[in-house]
N, CA, C and O atoms as a DFTB+ gen file, in Angstrom:
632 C
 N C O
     1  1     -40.663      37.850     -16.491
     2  2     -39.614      37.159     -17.218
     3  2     -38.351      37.043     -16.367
     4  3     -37.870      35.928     -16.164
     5  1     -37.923      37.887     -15.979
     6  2     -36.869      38.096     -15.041
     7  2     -36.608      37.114     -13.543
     8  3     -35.583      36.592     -13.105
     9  1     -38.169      37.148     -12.968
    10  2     -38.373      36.081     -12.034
    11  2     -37.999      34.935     -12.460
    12  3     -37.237      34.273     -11.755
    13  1     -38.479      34.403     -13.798
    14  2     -38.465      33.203     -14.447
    15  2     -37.060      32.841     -14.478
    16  3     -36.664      31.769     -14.021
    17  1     -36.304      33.696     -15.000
    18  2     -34.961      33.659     -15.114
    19  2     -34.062      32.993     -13.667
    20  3     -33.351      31.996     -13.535
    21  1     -34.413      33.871     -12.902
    22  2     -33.458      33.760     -11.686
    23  2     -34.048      32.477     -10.512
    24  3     -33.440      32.144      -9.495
    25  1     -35.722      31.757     -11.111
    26  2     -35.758      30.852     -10.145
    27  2     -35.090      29.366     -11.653
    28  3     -35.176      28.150     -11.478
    29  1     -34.684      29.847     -12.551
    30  2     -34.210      28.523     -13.668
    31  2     -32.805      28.701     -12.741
    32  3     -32.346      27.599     -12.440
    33  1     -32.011      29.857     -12.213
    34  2     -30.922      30.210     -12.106
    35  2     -31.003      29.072     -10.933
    36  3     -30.361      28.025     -11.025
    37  1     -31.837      29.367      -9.837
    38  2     -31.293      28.440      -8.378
    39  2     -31.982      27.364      -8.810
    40  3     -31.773      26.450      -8.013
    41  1     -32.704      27.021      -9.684
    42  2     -32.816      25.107      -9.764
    43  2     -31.619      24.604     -10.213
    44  3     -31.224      23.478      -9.911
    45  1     -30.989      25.406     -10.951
    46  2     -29.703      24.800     -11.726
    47  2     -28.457      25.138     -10.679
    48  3     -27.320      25.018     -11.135
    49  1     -28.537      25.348      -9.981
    50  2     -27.764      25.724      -8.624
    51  2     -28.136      24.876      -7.758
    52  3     -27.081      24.382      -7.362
    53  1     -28.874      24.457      -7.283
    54  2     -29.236      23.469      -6.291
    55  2     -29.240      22.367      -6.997
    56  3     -29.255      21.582      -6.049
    57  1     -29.238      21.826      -7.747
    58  2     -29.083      20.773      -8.818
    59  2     -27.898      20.098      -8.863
    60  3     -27.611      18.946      -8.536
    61  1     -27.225      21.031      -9.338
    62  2     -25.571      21.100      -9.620
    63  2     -24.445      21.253      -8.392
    64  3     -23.270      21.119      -8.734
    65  1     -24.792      21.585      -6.678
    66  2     -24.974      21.360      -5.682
    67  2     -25.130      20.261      -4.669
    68  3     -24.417      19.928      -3.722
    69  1     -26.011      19.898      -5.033
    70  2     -26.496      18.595      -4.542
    71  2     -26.040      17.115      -5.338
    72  3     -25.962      16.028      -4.765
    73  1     -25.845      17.291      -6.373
    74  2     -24.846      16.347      -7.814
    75  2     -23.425      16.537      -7.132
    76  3     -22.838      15.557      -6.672
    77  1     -22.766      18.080      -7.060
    78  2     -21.597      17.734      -6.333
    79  2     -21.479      17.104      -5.096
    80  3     -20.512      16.342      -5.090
    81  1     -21.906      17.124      -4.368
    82  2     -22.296      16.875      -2.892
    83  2     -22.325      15.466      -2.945
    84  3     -21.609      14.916      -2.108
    85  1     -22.927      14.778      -3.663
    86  2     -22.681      13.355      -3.776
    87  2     -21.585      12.621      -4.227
    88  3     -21.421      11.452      -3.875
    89  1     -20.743      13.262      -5.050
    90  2     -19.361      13.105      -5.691
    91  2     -18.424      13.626      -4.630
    92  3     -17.403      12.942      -4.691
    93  1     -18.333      14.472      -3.752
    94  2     -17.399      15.002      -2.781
    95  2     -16.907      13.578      -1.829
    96  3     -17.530      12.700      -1.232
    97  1     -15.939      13.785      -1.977
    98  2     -14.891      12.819      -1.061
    99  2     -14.173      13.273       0.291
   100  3     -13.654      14.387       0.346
   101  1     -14.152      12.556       1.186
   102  2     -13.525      12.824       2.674
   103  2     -12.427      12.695       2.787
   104  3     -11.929      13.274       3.752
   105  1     -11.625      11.993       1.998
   106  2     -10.773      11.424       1.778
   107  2     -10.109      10.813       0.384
   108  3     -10.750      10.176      -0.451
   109  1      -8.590      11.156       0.293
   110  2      -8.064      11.102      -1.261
   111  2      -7.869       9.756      -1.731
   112  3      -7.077       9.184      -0.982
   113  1      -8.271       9.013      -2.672
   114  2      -8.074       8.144      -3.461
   115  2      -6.973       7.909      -4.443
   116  3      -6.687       8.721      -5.323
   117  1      -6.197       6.449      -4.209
   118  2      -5.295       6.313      -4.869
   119  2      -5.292       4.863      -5.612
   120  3      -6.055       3.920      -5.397
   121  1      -4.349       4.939      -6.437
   122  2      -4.325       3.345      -7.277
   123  2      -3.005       3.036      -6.546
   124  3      -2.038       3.712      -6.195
   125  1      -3.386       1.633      -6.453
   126  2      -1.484       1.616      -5.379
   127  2      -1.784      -0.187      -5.712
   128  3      -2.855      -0.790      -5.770
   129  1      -0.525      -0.631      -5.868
   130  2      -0.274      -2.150      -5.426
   131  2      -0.263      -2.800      -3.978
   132  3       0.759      -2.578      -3.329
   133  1      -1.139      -3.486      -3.440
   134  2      -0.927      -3.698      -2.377
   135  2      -0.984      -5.557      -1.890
   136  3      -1.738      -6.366      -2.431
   137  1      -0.227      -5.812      -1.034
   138  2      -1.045      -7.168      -1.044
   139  2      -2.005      -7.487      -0.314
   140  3      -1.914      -7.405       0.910
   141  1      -3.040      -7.886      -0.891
   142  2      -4.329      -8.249      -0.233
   143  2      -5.167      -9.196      -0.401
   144  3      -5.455      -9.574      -1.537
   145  1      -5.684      -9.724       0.666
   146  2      -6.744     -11.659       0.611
   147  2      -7.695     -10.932       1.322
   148  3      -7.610     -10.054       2.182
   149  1      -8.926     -11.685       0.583
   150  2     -10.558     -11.190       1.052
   151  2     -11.046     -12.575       1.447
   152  3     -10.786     -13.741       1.149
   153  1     -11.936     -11.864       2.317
   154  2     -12.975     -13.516       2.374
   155  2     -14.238     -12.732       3.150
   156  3     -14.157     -11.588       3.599
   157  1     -15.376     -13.561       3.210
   158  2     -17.027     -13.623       3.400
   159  2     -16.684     -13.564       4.767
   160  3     -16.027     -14.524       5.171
   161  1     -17.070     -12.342       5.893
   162  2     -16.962     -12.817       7.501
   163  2     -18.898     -13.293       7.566
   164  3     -19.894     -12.612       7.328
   165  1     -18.729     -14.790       8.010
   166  2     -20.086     -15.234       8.449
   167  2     -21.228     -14.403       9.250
   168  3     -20.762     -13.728      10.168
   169  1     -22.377     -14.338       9.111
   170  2     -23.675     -13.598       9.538
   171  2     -22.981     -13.626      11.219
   172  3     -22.624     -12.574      11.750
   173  1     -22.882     -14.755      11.810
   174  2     -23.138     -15.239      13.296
   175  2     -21.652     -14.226      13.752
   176  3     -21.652     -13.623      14.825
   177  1     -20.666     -14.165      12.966
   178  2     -19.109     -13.448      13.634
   179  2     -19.319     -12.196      13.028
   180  3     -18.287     -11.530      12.948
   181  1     -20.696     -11.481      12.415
   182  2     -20.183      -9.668      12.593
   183  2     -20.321      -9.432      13.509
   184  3     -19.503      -8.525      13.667
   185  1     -21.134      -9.655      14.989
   186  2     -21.085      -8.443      16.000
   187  2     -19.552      -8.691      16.518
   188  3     -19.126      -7.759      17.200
   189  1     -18.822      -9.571      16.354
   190  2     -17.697      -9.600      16.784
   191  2     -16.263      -8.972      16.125
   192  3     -15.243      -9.287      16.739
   193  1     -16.116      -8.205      15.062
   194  2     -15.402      -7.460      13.878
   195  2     -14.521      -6.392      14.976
   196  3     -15.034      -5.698      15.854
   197  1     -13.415      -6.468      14.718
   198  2     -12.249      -5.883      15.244
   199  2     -11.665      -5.474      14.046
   200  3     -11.733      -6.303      13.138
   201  1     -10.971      -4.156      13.738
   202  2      -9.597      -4.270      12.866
   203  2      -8.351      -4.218      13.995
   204  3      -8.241      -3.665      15.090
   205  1      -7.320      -5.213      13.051
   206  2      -5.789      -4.682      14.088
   207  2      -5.041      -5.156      13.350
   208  3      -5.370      -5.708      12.300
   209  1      -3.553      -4.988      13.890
   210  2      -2.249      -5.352      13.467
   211  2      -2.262      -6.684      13.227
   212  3      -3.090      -7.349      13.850
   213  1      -1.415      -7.318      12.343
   214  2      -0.600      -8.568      12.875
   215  2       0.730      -8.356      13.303
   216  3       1.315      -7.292      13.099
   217  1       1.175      -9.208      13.818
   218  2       2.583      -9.083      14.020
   219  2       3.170      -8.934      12.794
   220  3       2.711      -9.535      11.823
   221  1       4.586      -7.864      12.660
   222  2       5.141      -7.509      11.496
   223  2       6.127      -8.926      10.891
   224  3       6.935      -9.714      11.384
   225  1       5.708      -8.764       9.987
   226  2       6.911      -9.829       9.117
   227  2       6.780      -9.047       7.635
   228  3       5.892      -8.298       7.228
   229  1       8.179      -9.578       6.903
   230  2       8.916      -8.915       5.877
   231  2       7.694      -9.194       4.695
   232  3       7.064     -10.217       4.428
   233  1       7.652      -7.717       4.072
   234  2       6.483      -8.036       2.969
   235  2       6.915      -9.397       1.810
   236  3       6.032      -9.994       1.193
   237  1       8.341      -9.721       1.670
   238  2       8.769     -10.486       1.206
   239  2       8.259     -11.925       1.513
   240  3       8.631     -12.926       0.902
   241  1       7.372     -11.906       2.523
   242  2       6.858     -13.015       2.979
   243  2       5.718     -13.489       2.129
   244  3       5.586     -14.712       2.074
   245  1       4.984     -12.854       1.547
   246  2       3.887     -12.612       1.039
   247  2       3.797     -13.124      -0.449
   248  3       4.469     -12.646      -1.362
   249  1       2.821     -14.226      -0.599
   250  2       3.091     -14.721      -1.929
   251  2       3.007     -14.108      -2.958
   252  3       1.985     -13.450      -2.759
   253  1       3.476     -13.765      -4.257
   254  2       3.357     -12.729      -5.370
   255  2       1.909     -12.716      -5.711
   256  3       1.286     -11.693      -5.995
   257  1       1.451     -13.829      -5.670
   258  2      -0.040     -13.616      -6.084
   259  2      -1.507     -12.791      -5.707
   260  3      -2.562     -12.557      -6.295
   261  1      -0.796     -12.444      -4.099
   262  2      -1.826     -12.042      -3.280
   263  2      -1.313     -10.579      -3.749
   264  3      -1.846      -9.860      -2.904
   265  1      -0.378      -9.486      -4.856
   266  2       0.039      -8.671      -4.860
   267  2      -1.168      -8.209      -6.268
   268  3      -1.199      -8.712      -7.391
   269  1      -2.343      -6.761      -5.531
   270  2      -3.181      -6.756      -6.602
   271  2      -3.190      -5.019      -6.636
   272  3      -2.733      -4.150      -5.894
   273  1      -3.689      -5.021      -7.456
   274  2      -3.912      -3.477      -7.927
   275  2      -4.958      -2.975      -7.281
   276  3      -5.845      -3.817      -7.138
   277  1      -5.218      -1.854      -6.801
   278  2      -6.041      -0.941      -5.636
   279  2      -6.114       0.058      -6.009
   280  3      -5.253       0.698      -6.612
   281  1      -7.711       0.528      -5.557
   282  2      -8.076       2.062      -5.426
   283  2      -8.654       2.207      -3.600
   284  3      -9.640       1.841      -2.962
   285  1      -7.572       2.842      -3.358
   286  2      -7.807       2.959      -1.462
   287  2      -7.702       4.425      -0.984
   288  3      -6.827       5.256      -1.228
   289  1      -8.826       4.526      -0.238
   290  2      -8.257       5.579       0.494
   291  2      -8.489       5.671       2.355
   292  3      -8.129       4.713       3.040
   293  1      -9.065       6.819       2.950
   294  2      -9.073       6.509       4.271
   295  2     -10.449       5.611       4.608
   296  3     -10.533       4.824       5.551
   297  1     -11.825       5.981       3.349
   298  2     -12.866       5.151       3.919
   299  2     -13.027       3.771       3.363
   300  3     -13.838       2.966       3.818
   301  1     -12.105       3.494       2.213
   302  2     -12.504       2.061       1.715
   303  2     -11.551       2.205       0.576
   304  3     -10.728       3.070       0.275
   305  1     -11.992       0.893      -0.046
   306  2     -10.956       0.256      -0.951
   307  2     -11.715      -0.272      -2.338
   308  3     -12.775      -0.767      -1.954
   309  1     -11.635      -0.363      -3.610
   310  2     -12.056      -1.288      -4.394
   311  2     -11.141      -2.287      -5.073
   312  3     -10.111      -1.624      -5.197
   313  1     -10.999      -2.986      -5.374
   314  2     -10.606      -4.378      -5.808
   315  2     -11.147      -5.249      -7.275
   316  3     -12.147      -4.982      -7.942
   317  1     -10.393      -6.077      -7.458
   318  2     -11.113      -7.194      -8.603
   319  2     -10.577      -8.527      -7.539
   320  3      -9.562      -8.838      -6.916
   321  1     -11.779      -8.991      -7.755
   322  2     -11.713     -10.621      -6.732
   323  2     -12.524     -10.918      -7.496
   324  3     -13.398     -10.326      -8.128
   325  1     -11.875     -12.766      -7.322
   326  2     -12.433     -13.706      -8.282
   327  2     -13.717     -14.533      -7.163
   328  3     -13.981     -15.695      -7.472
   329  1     -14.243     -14.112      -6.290
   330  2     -15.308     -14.136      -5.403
   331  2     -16.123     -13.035      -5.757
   332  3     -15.627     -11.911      -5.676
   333  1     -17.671     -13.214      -6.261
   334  2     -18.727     -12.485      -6.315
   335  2     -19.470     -12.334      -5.114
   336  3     -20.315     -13.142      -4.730
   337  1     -19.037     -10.942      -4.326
   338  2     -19.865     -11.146      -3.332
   339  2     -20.801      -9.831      -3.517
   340  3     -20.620      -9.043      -4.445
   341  1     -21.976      -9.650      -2.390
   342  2     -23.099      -9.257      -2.645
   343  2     -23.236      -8.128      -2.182
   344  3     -22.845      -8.059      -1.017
   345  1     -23.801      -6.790      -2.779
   346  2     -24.000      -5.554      -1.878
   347  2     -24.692      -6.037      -0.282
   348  3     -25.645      -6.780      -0.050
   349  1     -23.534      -5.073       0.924
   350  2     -24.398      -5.707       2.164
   351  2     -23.321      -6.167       2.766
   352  3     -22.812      -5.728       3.797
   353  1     -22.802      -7.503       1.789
   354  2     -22.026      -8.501       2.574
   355  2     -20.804      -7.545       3.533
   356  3     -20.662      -6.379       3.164
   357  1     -20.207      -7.880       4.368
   358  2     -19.176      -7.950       5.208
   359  2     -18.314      -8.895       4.750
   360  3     -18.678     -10.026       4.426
   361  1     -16.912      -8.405       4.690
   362  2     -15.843      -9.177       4.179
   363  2     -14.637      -8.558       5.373
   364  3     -14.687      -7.476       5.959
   365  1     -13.827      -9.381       5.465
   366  2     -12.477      -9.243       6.255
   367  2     -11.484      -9.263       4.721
   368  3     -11.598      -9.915       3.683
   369  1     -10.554      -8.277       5.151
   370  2      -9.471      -7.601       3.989
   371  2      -8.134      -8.217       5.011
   372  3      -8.240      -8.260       6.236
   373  1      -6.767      -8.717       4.188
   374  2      -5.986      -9.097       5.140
   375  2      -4.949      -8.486       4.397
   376  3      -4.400      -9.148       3.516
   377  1      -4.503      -6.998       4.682
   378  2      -3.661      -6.428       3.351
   379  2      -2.020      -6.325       3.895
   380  3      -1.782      -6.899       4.957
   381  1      -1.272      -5.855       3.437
   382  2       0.187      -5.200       3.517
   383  2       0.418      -4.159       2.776
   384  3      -0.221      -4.254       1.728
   385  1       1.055      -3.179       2.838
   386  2       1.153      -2.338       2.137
   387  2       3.163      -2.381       1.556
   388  3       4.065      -2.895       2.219
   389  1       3.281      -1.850       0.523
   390  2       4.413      -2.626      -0.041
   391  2       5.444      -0.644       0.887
   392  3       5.574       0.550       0.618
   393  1       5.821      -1.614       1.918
   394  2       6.662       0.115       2.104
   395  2       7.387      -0.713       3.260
   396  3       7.043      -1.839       3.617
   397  1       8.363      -0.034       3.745
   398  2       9.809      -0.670       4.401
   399  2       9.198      -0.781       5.782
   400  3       9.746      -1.605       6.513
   401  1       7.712       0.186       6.508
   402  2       7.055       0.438       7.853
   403  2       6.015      -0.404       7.869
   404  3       5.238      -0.447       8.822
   405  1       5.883      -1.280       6.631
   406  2       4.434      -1.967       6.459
   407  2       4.181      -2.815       7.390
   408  3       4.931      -3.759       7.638
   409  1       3.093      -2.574       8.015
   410  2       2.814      -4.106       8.783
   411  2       1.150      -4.564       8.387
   412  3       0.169      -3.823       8.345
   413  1       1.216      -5.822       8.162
   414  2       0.242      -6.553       8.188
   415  2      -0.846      -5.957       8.853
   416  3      -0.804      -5.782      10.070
   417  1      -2.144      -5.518       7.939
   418  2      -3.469      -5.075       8.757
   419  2      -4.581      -5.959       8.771
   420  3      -4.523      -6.459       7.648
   421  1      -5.758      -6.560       9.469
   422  2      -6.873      -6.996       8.802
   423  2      -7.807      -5.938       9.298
   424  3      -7.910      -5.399      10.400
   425  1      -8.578      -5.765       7.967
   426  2      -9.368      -4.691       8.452
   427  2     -10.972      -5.692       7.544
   428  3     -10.989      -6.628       6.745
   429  1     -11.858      -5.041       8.070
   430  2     -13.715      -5.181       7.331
   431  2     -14.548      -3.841       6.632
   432  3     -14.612      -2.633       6.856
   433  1     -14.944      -4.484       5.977
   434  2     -15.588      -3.647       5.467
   435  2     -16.739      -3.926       4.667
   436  3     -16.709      -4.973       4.020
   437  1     -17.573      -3.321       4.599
   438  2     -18.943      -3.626       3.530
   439  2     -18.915      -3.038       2.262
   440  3     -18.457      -1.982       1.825
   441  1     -19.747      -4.343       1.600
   442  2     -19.426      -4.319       0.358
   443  2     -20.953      -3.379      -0.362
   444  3     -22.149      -3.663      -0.286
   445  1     -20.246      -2.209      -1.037
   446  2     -20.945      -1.430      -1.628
   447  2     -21.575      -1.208      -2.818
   448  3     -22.708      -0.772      -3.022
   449  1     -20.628      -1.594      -3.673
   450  2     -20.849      -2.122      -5.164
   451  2     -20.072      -3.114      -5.308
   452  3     -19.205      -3.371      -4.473
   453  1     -20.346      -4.133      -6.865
   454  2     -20.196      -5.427      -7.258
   455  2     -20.353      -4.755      -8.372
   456  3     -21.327      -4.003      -8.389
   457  1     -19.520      -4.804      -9.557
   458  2     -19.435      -4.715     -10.578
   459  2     -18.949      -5.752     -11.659
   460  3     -17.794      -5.546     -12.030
   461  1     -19.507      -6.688     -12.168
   462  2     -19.272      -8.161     -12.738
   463  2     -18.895      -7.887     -13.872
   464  3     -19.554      -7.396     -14.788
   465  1     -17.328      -8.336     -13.844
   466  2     -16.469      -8.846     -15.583
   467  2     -16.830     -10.131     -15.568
   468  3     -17.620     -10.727     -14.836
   469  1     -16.110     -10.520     -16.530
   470  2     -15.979     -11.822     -17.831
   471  2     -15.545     -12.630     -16.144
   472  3     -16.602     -12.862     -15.558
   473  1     -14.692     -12.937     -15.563
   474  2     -14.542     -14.080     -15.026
   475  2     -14.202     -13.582     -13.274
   476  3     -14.067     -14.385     -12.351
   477  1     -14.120     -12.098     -13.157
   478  2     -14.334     -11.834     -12.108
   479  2     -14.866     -10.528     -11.544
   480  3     -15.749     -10.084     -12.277
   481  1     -14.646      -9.841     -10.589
   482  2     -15.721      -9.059     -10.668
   483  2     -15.154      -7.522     -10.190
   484  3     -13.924      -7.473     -10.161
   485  1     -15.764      -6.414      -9.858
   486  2     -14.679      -5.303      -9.331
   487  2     -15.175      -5.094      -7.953
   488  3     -15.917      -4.149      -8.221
   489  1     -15.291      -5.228      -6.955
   490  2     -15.635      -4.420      -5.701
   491  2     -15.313      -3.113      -4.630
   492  3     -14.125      -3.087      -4.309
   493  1     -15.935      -2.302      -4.175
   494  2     -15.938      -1.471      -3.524
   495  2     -16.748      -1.777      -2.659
   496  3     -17.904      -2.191      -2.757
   497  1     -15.715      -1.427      -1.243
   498  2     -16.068      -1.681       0.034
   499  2     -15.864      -0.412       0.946
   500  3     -14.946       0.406       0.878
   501  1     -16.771      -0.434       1.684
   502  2     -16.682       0.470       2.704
   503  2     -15.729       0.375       3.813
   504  3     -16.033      -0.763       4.172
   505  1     -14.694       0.770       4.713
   506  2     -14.227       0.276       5.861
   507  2     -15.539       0.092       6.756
   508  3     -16.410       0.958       6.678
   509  1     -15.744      -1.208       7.760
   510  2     -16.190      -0.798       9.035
   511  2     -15.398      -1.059      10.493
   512  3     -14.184      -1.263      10.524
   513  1     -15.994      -1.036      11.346
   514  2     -14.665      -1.393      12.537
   515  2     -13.780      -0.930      12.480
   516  3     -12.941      -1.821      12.615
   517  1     -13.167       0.248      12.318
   518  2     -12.440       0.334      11.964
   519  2     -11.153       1.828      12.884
   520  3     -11.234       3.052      12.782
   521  1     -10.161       0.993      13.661
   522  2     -10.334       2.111      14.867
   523  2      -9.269       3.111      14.428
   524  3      -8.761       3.006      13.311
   525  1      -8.978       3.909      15.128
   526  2      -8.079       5.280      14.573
   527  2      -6.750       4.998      14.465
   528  3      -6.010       5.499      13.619
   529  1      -6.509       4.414      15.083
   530  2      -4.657       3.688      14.732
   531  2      -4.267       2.874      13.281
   532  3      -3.322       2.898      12.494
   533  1      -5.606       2.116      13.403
   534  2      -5.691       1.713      11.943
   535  2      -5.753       2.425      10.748
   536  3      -4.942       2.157       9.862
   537  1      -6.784       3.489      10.552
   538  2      -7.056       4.340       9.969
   539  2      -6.103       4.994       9.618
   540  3      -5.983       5.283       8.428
   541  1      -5.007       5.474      10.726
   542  2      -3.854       6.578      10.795
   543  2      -2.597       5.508       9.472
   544  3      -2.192       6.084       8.462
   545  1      -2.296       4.416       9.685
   546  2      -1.864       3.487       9.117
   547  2      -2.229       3.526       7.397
   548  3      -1.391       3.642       6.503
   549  1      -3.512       3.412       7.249
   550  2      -4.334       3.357       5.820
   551  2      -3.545       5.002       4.939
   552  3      -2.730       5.091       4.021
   553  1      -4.300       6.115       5.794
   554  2      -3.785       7.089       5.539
   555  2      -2.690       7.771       5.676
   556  3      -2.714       9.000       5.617
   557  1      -1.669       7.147       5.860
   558  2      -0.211       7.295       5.861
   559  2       0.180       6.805       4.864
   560  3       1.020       7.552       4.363
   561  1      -0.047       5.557       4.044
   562  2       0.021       4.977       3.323
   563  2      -0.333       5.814       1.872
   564  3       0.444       6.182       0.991
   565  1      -1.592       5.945       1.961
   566  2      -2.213       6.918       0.950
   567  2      -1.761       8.200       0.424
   568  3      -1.715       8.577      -0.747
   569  1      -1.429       8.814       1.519
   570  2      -0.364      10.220       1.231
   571  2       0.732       9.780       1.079
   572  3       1.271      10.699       0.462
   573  1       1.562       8.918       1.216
   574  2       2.660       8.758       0.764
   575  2       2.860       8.063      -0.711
   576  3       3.955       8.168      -1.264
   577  1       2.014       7.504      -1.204
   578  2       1.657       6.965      -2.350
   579  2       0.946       8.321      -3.328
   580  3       1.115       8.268      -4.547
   581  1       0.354       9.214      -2.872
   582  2       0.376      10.365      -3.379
   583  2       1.020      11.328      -3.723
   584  3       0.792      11.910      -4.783
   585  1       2.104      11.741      -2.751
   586  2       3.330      11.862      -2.938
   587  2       4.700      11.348      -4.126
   588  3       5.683      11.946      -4.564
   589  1       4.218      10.140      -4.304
   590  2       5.386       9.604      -5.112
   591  2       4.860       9.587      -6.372
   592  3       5.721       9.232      -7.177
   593  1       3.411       9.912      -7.068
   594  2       2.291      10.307      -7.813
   595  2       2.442      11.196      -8.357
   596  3       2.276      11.179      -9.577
   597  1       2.908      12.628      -7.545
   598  2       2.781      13.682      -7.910
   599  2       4.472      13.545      -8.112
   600  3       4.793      14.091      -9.167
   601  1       5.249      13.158      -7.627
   602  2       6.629      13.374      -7.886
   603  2       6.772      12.547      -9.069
   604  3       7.431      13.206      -9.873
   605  1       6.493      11.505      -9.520
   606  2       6.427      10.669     -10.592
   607  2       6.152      11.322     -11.773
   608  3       6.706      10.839     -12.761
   609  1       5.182      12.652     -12.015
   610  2       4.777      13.392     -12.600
   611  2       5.272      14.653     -13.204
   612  3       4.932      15.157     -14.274
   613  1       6.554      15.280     -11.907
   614  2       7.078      16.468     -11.927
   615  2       8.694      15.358     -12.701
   616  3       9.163      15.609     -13.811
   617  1       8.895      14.935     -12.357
   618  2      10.245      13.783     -12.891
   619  2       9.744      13.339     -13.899
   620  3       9.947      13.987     -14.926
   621  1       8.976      12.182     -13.983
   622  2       8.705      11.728     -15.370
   623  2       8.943       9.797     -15.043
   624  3       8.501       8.852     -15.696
   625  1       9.726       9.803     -13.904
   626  2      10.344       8.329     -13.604
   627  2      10.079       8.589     -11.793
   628  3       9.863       9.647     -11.203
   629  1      10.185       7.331     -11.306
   630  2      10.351       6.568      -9.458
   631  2      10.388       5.642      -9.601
   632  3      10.492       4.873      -8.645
């Protein structure tokens, strides 16, 4: 009986283990406003996928519309776009981040899930290409938006 006991004990341990393990994150996730335009990068231009800068110009530049609600962190991003695209696909992201250091990024990434509303849809994308300067950029962003999260919280107002 006792045996019985303690091998129910490590199935439910390795179970519950391996369930976390799939939920564990590398990186912290945030909801943040950012501005951002997606589009389909063609089959024939992925081996060619770079992320980089653009030259900086004032986020004020940026039409209000392209200003959408985000869950980002250092490995990817999800979104609502009124483009249904397909687990697989490769998309180019052309974002800003709304902060006084922001500069214009385009970054890629693959698309992981597609989750379809009424007239558009939710996506989560993976980063790919994606080199460490860039990255350092994403996640600067992220902790500092975490930051104003948790202070938003201890205040009540930002």
């Amino acid at each position: 009986m006792e045996k019985k006991q303690q091998r129910d004990k490590t199935k439910k341990s390795i179970a519950s283990t391996s369930s976390k393990k799939e939920h564990d994150r590398s990186f912290f996730r945030i909801d943040a406003h950012i501005h951002l335009l997606s589009g389909l990068v063609p089959h024939e231009e992925r081996a060619n996928i770079s992320s980089r800068e653009f030259p900086s110009k004032p986020v004020s530049s940026w039409e209000p519309e392209t200003l959408k609600k985000v869950n980002i962190s250092g490995a990817g991003i999800a979104f609502h776009s009124d483009d249904f695209y397909a687990v697989g696909d490769i998309v180019a992201l052309k974002m800003m981040f709304k902060k006084d250091w922001a500069v214009p990024l385009l970054v890629y990434g693959e698309v992981m899930r597609v989750e379809p509303l009424t007239r558009y849809c939710r996506v989560a994308v993976k980063f790919v290409a994606l080199d460490e300067r860039i990255k350092s950029i994403i996640m600067r962003f992220v902790f500092e938006r975490e930051r104003d999260i948790i202070a938003e919280k201890r205040v009540g107002w930002l």
